[in-house]
Each structure stands twice: as structure tokens, then as C-alpha cells.
C-alpha positions in Angstrom: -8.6 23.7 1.9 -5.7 21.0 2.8 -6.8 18.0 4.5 -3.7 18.1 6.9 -3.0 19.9 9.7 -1.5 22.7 8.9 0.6 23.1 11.9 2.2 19.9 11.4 2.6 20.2 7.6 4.8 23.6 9.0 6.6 21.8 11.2 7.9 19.3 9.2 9.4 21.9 7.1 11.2 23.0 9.4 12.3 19.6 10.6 13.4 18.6 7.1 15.4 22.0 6.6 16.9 21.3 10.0 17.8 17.6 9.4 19.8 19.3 6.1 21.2 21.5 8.1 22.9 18.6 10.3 23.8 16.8 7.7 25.9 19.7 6.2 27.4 20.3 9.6 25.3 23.9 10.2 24.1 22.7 13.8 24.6 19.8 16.3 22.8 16.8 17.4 21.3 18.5 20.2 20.1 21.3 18.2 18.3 19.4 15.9 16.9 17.5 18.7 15.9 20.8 20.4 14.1 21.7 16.6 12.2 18.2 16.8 10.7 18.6 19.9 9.7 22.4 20.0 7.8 21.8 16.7 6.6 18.0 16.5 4.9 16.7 13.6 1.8 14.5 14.8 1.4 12.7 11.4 1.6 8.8 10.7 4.6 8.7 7.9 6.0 5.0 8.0 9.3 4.5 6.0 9.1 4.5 1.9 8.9 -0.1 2.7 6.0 0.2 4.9 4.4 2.6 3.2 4.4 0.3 -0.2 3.4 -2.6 1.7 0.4 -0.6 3.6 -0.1 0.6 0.0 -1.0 -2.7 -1.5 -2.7 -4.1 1.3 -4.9 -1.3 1.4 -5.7 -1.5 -2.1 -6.2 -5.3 -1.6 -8.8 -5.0 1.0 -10.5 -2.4 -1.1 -10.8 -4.8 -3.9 -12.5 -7.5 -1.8 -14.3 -5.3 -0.2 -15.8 -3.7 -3.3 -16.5 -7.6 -4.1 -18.3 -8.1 -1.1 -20.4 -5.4 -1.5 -21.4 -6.0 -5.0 -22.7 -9.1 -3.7 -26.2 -9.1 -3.2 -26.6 -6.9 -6.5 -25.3 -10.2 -8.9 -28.8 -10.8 -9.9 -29.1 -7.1 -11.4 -25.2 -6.0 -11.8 -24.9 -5.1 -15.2 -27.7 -2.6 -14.4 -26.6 -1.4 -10.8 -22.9 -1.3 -11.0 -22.8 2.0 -12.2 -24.2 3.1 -9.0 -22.3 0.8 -7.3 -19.0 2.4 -7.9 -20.3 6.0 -7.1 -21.7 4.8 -3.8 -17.9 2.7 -3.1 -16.2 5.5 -4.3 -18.3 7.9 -1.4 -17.3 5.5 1.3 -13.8 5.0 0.2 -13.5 9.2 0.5 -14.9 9.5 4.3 -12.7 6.7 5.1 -9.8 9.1 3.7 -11.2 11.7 5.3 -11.2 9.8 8.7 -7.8 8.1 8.3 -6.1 11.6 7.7 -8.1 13.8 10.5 -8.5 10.9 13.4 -5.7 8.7 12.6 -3.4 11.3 11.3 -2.6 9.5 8.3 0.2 11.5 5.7 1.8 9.6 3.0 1.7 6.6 5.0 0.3 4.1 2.3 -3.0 4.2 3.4 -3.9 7.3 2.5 -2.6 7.3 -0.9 -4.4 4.4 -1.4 -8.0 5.7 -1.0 -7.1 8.8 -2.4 -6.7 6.7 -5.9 -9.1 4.6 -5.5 -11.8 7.1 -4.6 -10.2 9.2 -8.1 -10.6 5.7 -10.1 -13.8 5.0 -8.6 -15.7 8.1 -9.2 -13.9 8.9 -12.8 -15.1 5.4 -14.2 -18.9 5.7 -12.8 -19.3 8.8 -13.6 -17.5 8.3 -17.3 -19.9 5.4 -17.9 -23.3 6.7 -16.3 -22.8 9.7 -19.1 -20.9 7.5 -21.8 -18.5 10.2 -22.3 -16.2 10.9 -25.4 -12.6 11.6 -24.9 -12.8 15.5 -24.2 -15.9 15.0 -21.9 -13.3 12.2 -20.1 -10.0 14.6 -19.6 -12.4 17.5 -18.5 -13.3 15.0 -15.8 -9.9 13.5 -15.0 -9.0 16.9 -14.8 -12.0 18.2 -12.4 -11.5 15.3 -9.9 -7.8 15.2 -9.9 -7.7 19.0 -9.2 -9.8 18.5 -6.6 -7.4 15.7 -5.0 -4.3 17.8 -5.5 -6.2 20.8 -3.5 -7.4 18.9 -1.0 -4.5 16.2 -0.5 -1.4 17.9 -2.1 -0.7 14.4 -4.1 2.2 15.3 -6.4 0.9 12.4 -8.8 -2.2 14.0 -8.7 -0.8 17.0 -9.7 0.8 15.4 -12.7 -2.6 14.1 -13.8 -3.6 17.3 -13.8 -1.5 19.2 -15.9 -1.3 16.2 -18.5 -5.6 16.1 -18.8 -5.2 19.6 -18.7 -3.0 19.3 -22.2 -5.4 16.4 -23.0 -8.4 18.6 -23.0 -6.8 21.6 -25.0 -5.3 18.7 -27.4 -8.5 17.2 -28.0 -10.8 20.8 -27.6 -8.5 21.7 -31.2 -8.1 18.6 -32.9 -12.3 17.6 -32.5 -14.7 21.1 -32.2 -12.7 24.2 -32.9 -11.7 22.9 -36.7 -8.0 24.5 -36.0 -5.3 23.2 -38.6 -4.1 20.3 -36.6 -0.7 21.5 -37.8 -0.3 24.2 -35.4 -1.9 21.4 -32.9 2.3 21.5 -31.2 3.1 25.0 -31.1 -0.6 25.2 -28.7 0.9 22.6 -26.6 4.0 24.2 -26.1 2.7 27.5 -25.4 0.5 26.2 -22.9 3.5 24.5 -21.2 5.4 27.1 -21.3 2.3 28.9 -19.6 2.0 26.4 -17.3 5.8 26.8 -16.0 6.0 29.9 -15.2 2.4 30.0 -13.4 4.3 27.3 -11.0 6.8 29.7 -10.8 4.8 32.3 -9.8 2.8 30.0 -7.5 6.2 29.0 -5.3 6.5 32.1 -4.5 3.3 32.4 -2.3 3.8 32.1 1.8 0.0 31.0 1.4 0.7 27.7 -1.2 4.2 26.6 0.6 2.2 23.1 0.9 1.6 22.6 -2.2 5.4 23.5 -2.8 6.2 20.3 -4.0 3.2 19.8 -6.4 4.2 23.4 -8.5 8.0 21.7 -8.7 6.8 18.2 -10.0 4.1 20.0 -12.6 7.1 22.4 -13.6 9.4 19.4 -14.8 6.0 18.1 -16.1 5.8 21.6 -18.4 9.4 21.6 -19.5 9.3 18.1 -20.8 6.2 18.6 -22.3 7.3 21.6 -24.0 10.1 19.5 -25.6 7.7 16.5 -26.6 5.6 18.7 -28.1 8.5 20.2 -30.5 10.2 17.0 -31.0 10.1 16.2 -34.3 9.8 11.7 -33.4 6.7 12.9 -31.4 5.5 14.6 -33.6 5.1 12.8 -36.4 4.4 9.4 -34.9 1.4 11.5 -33.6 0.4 12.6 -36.8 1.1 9.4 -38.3 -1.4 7.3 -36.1 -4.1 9.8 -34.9 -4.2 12.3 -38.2 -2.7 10.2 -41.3 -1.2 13.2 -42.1 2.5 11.9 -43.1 1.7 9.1 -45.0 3.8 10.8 -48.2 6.9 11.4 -45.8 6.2 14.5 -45.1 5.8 16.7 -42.2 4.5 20.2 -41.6 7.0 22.7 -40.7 9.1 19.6 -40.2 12.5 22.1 -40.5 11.1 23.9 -38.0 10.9 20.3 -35.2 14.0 19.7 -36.2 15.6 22.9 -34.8 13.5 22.4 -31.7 14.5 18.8 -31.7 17.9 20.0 -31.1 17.4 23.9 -29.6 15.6 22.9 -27.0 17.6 20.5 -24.5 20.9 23.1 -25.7 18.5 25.9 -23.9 17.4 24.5 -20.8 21.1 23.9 -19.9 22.2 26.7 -21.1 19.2 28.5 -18.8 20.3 25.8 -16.3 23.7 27.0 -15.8 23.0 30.8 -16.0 20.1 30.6 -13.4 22.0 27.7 -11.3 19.0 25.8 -11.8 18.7 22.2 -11.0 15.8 21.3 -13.0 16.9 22.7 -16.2 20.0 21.1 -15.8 18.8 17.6 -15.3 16.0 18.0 -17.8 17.9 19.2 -20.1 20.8 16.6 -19.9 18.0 13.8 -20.1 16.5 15.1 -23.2 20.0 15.6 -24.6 19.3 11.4 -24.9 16.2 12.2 -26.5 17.8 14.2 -29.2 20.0 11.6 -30.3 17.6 8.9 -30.1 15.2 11.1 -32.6 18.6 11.9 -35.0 19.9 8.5 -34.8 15.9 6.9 -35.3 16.2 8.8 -38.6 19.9 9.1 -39.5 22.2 5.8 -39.2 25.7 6.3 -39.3 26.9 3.3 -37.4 25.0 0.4 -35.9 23.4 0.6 -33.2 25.6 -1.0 -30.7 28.7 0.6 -31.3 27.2 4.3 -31.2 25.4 3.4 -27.6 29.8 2.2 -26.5 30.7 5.6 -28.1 28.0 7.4 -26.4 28.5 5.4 -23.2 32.1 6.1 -23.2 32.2 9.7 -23.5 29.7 10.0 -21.0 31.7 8.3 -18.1 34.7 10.2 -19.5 33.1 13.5 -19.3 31.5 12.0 -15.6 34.2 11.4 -14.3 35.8 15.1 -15.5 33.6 16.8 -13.9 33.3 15.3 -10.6 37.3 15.5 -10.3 36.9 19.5 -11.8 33.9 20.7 -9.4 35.0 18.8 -6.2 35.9 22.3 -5.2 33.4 24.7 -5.8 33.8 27.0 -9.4 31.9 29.9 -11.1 28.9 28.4 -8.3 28.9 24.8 -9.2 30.4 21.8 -7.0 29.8 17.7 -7.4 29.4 18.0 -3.4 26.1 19.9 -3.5 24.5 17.8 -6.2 23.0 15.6 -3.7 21.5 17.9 -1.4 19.8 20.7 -3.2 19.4 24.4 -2.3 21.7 24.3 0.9 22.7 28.0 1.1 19.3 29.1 0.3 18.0 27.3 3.3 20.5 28.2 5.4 18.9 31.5 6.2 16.1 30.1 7.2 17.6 27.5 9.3 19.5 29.8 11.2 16.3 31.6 11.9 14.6 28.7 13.3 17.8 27.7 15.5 17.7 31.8 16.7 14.2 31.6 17.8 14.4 27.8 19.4 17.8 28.6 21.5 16.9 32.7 21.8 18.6 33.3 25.2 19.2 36.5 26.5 22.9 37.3 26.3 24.4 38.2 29.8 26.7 41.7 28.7 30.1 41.0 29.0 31.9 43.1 32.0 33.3 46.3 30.9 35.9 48.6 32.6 34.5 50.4 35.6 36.1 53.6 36.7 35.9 53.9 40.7 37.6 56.6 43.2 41.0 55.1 44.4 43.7 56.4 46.1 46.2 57.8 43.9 46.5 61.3 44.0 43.9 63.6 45.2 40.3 64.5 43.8 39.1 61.1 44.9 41.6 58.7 42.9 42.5 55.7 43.7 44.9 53.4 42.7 42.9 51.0 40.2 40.4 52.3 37.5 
């Protein structure tokens, strides 16, 4: 299914949970180093630098090789290209295929690379051999970009899944079911919200741990879609330039967005701080800056620059707070875990991997041995 080696994407899991583990202290150098080299990683993985700079070159000998190749077709282009991009888009996957199972490539630049431009490639011939309306298009961004996140577990990818996904329901109501478009948002949402807690469900598997990373980008995708979909600016732009819908003012069930406008961030850190969840916390806190954008986009009260001082101020006030209130840890929140996340929940498993790389026998301690001695008769002696 993957097009990495499984073995290696295992191991470095376990070398990322046991570099965490140093950095909070729970082993030593030499442990770690021990965990390294009893499960190495044979991938290609340049630092984040390299890999951009691999990123563009690749995609800059792609270009001019594309160029090249559509060279001796000039005289007949407009006619062949079509073809011409299925055929480079072929290539440009079993050179991905090569780089990743002979060269060992894995997010190294080059790999991510191909992987678009194959995606790019084969959407836009494809799209233009069959001159496909916008539904036919997101059912085919979302075909081939499902297919990249199965096979390459590109966290990108797996965004442009979810949003084509929400671009084909979006499109399958507003242009061939005949649906009131009103109730266009409250499909959206309930389709995020549906989407959420299938990734939810999905983490849980030992089978999918590789795709891990994917379920937690698409999740933050869901909840801030969910939001967007409720708020009452999105909304009614939306209808504004796609429906004409609003032209009178109006908005339907336009109390109702504004509740959700200003519900919904209140309830993700609400669920945030009962679940000790990260990602509701942080998404919620950022969409807190989208509620008073939509409010203040609407309602004035003062000018624009001296509500974004107030606002600025009170945030570095209540900042600042809070990191002086949760350096020590209270009612399971601290400002020293916020960088690293999950610790303790790792820490189980770390302490499992360090038990079966330094598993030793343990010599018994010596206990107490009763002998004969001297002392007295029957056999005693003088010492136990």
C-alpha cells in the first residue's frame, strides 16, 4: 500500500519518541544512541534547507525537461499536448517510484517534488482530454490525490483531499440535486464534523500508524472547516458572489451564523480544556480572531487601529499571565509542555522500547544463607 519501507517508517517512530524522551531527561545519551542503532532508519531525509532547495531544483529540471520533450511535437502541439502531459506525468511517477524504493528517498525534496508534479500533471490532462465541469474536476482532484496520500502519506495531499472532498459535496448540492442552497452550510458542517471523528477513529488503528500524521492534519482541516462553514462573513460573501442571494441585506437563518460565529471557537476550547486537547485549544484560540474580525467587519465601535492596540494589549497581558501561572503544572496544564506535545503519553512507550533494547537479565541479589556452624549442638555453627 505505502511506498516506504515499512520497517524503517517503524523505526523512525521509535527514534523520534526516543529523541523526546532525551530531550525531557527520561534516558541518557547512550541510550538513545543504543535506540538509533538497534533500529536504523535507511531513508534519505536531508534537513528542512536542503530539502527546499532539492525541492525547487527538482521541480526546475522537471520544467525543462517537460520543455525538452515537447520539442519535436511544436509543429502539432496544440493537438498533442494533451497527451503529452499524460505521457510526462507516467514518467515523472516511475521516477518517484525509483527515487523512493532504490534511492530511498522520504521527504527529502525530491520526492515531494514528483509526487506533485505527477498529481498536477495527470489532473490537468486528464481535466482537458474530457473538458470537465467543476464537479467532474474535484471528483478527480479527489481520486488522484487519495491515491497519493495512500500511497505516499503526503499530509498536503491529504488536505487536498478532504477540501475536494467538500468541493464535490458543495458543488454535487448547489448544481444536480436542486437542494435549497440555504441549507448548502449546515451539509458542510455535518460532513466535517463526520470527517473528524472518522480520523479519530482512524488513529486509533496499529494498522494506519503511518498515516498518523495525515488523520491529525485532515482533523484540524475538519474543525476549521466546520467553523467556516457556520461563520456568518463566510457565509454570506459566498452567497453574495456564487448565489446572489443577499443582495437585499439579508441572510438565511442569519441569527442562527451568528450564534455559530461566536459558539463555536467558545466550544472547541471549552472541549480543549476538558479533553486536554491541543488542537482544540489552538484552533479554537485562532478562530477566537476570526470571531472578532467577522463582529468588528460588521459592527464598528472604534477605529480600526486602536481596537487591534486594545486587542494586542490584552493578549500579551493575558500571555504573559499564563506563562508565569502554569510554569508549574495545574488542574493538568503547564507552559513547559506546550512545546513538546504528548510527553507522558509517550512515555510508556518509550520506556518499553528502552526495556526491550537494554533487557539484561538481572543477576539475584545474595540473600541470607543458613549453614551448620558451631554453636551449640544439632549441627550449629556460629554464623547463619
Amino acid at each position: 500500500m505505502i511506498a516506504y519501507n515499512k520497517t524503517s517508517l517503524h523505526n523512525e517512530r521509535i527514534q523520534e519518541q526516543s529523541t523526546t524522551a532525551f530531550e525531557n531527561n527520561f534516558i541518557s545519551k547512550e541510550e538513545l544512541q543504543h535506540i538509533k542503532l538497534k533500529y536504523p532508519v535507511q531513508f534519505y531525509t536531508p534537513n528542512i534547507f536542503i530539502r527546499i532547495g532539492l525541492f525547487i531544483l527538482t521541480g526546475i529540471i522537471l520544467s525543462f525537461s517537460f520543455s525538452l520533450f515537447s520539442m519535436p511535437f511544436l509543429g502539432s502541439f496544440e493537438n498533442a499536448w494533451k497527451g503529452l502531459m499524460l505521457f510526462f506525468a507516467l514518467v515523472t511517477y516511475a521516477v518517484l517510484e525509483f527515487m523512493v524504493q532504490s534511492n530511498k528517498h522520504y521527504k527529502s525534496g525530491v520526492d515531494d517534488a514528483l509526487l506533485w508534479n505527477f498529481a498536477g500533471m495527470l489532473f490537468g490532462s486528464i481535466s482537458l482530454m474530457l473538458d470537465a465541469g467543476a464537479l467532474t474536476n474535484c471528483v478527480l482532484a479527489f481520486l488522484i490525490s487519495l491515491f497519493c496520500s495512500i500511497r505516499f502519506a503526503d499530509r498536503i495531499m491529504s488536505v487536498v483531499v478532504f477540501l475536494s472532498f467538500l468541493a464535490i459535496l458543495f458543488f454535487l448540492f448547489t448544481d444536480h440535486l436542486g437542494i435549497s442552497k440555504a441549507i448548502i452550510p449546515f451539509v458542510l458542517m455535518a460532513a466535517s464534523a463526520a470527517v473528524y471523528y472518522l480520523m479519530k477513529s482512524l488513529e486509533k488503528k496499529e494498522g494506519l500508524k503511518n498515516y498518523v500524521h495525515c488523520f491529525t492534519i485532515i482533523s484540524i482541516a475538519s474543525l476549521l472547516s466546520f467553523y467556516a462553514a457556520g461563520n456568518y462573513y463566510v457565509v454570506r460573501e459566498v452567497n453574495n458572489a456564487m448565489f446572489h442571494l443577499t443582495g437585499d441585506g439579508s441572510l438565511p437563518f442569519g441569527w442562527m451564523f451568528w450564534i455559530l460565529t461566536v459558539l463555536v471557537p467558545i466550544l472547541y476550547i471549552a472541549r480543549g480544556i476538558q479533553k486536554k486537547d491541543a488542537i482544540f485549544l489552538r484552533v479554537g484560540l485562532l478562530l477566537i480572531a476570526a470571531m472578532i474580525f467577522t463582529i468588528r467587519y460588521y459592527y464598528s465601535i472604534v477605529p480600526h487601529e486602536v481596537a487591534m492596540t486594545i486587542a494586542g494589549s490584552i493578549l500579551l497581558i493575558l500571555s504573559y499571565g499564563l506563562i508565569n501561572y502554569l510554569k508549574q503544572p495545574k488542574f493538568g496544564f503547564t507552559y513547559a509542555e506546550l512545546n513538546k506535545e504528548n510527553k507522558m503519553e509517550k512515555l510508556q512507550i518509550e520506556s518499553l522500547i528502552i526495556a526491550e533494547t537494554f533487557g539484561q537479565q538481572t543477576k539475584p541479589a545474595e540473600t541470607t544463607k543458613f549453614g551448620g556452624g558451631s554453636f551449640g549442638g544439632g549441627g550449629a555453627g556460629g554464623e547463619f
